[in-house]
N, C-alpha and C positions, 0 to 999 in steps of 0.2 A: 786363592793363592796356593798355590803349590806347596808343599813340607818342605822341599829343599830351599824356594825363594824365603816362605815361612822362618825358616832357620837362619839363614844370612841374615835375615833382620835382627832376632834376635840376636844375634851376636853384634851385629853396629850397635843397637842398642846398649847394652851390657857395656861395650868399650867406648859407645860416649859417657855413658855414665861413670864409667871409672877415668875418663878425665878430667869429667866437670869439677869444677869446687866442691869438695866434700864428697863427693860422688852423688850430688843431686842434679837433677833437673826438673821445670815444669817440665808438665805433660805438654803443655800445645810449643815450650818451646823444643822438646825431644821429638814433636812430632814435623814442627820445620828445619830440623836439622836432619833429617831423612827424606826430609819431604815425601812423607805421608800422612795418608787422612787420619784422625783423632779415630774415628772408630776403629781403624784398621791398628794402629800404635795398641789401643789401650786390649786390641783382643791377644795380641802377641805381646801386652803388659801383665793379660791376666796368667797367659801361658808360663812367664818368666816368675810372675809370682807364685804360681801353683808348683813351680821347681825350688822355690826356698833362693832364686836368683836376684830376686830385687822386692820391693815394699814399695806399697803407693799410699801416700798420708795428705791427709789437710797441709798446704804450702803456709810457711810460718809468715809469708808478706800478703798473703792474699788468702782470703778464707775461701771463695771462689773455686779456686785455683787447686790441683791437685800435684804432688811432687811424687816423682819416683828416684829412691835410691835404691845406691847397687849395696846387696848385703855383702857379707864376709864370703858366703858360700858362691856370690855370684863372682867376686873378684878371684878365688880361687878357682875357678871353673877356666875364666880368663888367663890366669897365670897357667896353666895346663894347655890349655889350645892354641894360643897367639903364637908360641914360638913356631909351631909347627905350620900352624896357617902364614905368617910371615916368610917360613923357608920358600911355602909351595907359589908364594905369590914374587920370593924373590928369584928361583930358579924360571917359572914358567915364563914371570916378564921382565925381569930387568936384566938376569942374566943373557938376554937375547939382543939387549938392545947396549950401546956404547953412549958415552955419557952426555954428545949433543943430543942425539935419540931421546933419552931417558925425557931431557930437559923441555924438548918439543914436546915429548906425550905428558910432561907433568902442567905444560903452559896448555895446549889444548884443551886437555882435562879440566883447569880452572874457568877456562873460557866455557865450555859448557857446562861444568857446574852452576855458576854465575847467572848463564842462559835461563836453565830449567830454575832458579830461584826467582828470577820476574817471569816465570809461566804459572808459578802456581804459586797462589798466594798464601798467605801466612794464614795458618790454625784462625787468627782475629781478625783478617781481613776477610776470611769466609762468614765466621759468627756475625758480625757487624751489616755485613749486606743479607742476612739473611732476618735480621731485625728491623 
């Protein structure tokens, strides 16, 4: 994976985490909500942990189960770059497009989101068939 791809992830990551409840998630379910693979999550988990961005601990409902939160230093990291990354995303695309536009590229969007979600299957429906 490239640094630059490398990097966008981290950041989805970091701001799901700062949406989830409490700013947790499991790992296999942080890893289908990007849909990507668990090894590929947890090496750009170790990277975000080795920055003091987030923490991966025993999940308090599953012992199993590993949870990653976003630290203090990871949400403030967030609060620094989103405003800026929201400007670049709202000049480059939506300021170009008028608002049935917007509306078709936000419906399409979920239509392939949707898609690529029954192409690859969940973190547990890969464990499971490989059992």
């Amino acid at each position: 994976m490239g640094r630059r791809r490398g990097l966008l992830l981290q950041f989805f990551l970091l701001a799901r985490l700062a949406e989830a409840p409490q700013g947790r998630m499991r790992m296999t379910d942080l890893a289908d909500t990007v849909i990507h693979s668990r090894s590929g999550l947890s090496y750009q988990a170790t990277k975000l942990e080795s920055a003091g961005l987030l923490r991966r601990k025993p999940s308090p409902e599953d012992e199993r189960s590993v949870t990653a939160v976003i630290t203090d230093q990871g949400r403030a990291l967030l609060e620094k770059v989103l405003p800026g990354h929201v400007e670049v995303v709202e000049q480059g695309m939506f300021d170009a497009l008028d608002d049935q536009q917007a509306d078709a590229l936000a419906d399409a969007l979920g239509v392939v989101r949707d898609r690529l979600r029954t192409l690859t299957p969940s973190s547990a429906e890969r464990r499971r068939s490989r059992n």
